[in-house]
C-alpha positions in Angstrom: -16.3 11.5 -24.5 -13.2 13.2 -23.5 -12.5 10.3 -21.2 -12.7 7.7 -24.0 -10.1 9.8 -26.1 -7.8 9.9 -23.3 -8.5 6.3 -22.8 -7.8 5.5 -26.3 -5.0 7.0 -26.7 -3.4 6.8 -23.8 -3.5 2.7 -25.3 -2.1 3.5 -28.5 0.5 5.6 -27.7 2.1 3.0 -25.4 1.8 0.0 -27.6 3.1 2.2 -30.7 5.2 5.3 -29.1 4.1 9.0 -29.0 5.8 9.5 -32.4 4.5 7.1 -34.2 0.7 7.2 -33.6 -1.2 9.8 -35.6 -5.0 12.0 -35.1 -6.6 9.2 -37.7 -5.2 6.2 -35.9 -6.8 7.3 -32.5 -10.2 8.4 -35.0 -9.9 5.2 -36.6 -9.3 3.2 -33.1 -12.4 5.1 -31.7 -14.5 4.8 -34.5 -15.3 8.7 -34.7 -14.0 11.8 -36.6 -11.0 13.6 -36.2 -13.3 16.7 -35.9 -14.9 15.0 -32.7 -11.2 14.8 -30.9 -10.6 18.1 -32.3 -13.5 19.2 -30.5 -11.9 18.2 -26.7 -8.2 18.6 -27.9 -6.6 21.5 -30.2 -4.1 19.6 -31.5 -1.6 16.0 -31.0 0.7 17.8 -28.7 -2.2 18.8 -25.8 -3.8 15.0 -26.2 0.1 13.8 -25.8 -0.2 16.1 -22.6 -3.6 14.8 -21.2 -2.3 11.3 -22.1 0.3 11.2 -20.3 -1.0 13.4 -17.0 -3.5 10.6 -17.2 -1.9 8.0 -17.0 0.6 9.3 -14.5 -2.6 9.9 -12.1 -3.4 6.1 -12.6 -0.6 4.8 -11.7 0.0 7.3 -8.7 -2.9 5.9 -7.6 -2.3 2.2 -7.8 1.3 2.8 -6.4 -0.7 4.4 -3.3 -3.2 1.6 -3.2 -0.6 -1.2 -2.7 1.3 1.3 -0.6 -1.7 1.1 1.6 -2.1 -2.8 1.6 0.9 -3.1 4.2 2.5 -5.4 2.7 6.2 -6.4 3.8 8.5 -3.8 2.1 10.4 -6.4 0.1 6.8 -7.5 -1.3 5.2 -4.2 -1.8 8.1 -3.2 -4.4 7.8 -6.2 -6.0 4.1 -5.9 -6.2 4.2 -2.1 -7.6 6.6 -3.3 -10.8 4.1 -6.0 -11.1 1.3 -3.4 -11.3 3.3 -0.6 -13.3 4.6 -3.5 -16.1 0.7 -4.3 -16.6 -0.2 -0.9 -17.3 2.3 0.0 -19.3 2.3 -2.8 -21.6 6.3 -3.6 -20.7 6.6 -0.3 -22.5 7.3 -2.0 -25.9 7.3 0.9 -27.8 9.6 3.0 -25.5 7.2 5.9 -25.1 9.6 7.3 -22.4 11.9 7.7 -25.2 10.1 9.4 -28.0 8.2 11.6 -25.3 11.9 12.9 -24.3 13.1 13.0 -28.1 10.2 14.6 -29.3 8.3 16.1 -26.6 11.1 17.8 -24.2 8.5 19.9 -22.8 5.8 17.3 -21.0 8.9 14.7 -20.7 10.4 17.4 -18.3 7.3 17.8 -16.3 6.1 14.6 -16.0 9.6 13.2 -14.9 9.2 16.3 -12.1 6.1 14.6 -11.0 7.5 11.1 -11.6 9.8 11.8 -8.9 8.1 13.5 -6.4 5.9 10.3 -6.5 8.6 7.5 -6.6 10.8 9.8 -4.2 8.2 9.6 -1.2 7.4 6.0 -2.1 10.8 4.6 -1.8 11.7 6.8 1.0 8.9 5.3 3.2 9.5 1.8 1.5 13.3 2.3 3.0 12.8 3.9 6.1 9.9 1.1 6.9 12.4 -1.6 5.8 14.6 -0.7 8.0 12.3 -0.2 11.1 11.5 -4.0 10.6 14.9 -4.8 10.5 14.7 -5.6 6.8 17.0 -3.0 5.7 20.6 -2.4 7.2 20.3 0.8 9.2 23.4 2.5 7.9 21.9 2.9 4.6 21.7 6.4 3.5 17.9 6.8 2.5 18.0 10.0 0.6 20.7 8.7 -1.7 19.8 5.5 -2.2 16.1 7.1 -2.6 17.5 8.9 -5.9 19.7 6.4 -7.4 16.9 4.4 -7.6 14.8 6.6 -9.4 17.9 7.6 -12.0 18.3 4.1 -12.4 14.8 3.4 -13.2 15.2 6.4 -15.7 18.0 4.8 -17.5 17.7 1.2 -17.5 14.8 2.4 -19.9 17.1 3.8 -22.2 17.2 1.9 -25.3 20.5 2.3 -26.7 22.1 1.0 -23.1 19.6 -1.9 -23.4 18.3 -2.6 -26.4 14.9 -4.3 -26.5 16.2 -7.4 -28.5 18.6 -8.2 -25.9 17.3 -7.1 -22.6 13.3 -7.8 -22.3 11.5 -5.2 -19.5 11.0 -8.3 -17.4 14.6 -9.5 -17.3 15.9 -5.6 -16.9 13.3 -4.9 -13.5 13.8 -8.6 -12.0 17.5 -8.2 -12.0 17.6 -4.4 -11.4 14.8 -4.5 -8.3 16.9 -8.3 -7.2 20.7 -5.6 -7.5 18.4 -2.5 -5.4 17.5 -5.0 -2.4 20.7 -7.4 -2.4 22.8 -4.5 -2.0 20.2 -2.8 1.5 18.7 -6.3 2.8 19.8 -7.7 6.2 20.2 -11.1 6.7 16.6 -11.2 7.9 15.3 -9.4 4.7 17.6 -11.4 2.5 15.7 -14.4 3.5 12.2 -13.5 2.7 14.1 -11.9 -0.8 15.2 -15.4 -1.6 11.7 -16.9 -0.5 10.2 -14.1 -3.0 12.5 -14.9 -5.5 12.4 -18.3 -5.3 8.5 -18.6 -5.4 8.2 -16.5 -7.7 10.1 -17.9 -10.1 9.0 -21.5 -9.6 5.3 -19.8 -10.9 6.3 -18.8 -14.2 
């Protein structure tokens, strides 16, 4: 039962934002009593919590699985904002924003865990790029390592780019296309452009 709150909510809160959803629209959504979510979670603030530990744990874990696929490391970063876009719904409802506005507290510690995470991804996605020769090897991977993760933190800041005029998609393509233009070698800039290329001819 606790599982399907979490999983209900966790749904609602990132279509509609942390704010906005209330205890009857997750009882209503589920199709039980507030009393029954009551019973598993003392109040909104700790299911916020859960929710979002919960989802951070799911994603972790896909991020690891495709980390594990060896893939090129052009493809593999690709291939996790493919899999973080689809789970978080293109984050329509900026939940990143009302959990800082309104919940400091777990917006603080998940962003600690956020980049603990991303930090040892992107570190072994550079240092791996540039072992293959993919990645110029006078790039400084610690720094680089951290402005991407800033970045990633701000270009989901809505009054720097608001929704109507910058879509997710269009805001990650042309942030993650910046990221690798600026660290590719000429060998890595060719399978970026291949990438690019395909993928665009599929949409």
């Amino acid at each position: 039962m606790k599982e399907k709150i979490l999983t209900g909510a966790t749904d609602l809160f990132l279509n509609y934002g942390f704010k906005s959803v209330t205890m009857d629209d997750i009882a209503n959504k589920l199709g039980m009593s507030k009393k029954t979510i009551y019973q598993h979670f003392d109040n909104k603030t700790k299911l916020v919590q859960a929710s979002t530990m919960h989802l951070f744990t799911f994603i972790s874990n896909g991020i690891d699985c495709i980390c594990n696929l060896n893939k090129n490391p052009i493809e593999e970063i690709y291939g996790i904002k493919e899999f973080v876009m689809e789970h978080l719904k293109d984050e329509k409802s900026s939940p990143q924003y009302q959990l800082q506005k309104y919940y400091p507290r777990i917006f603080k510690t998940l962003k600690e865990k956020q980049f603990s995470v991303m930090q040892n991804c992107v570190v072994n996605n550079l240092n791996r790029g540039v072992k293959e020769g993919l990645y110029r090897e006078d790039i400084n991977v610690d720094f680089i390592s951290r402005i991407y993760f800033n970045t990633m933190m701000i270009i989901k800041d809505n009054d720097l780019f608001p929704r109507e005029k910058f879509s997710v998609f269009m805001i990650m393509n042309n942030y993650l296309e910046y990221h690798l233009r600026g660290i590719c070698t000429p060998k890595g800039l060719d399978i970026l452009n291949s990438y690019i290329k395909t993928n665009q001819s599929q949409k």
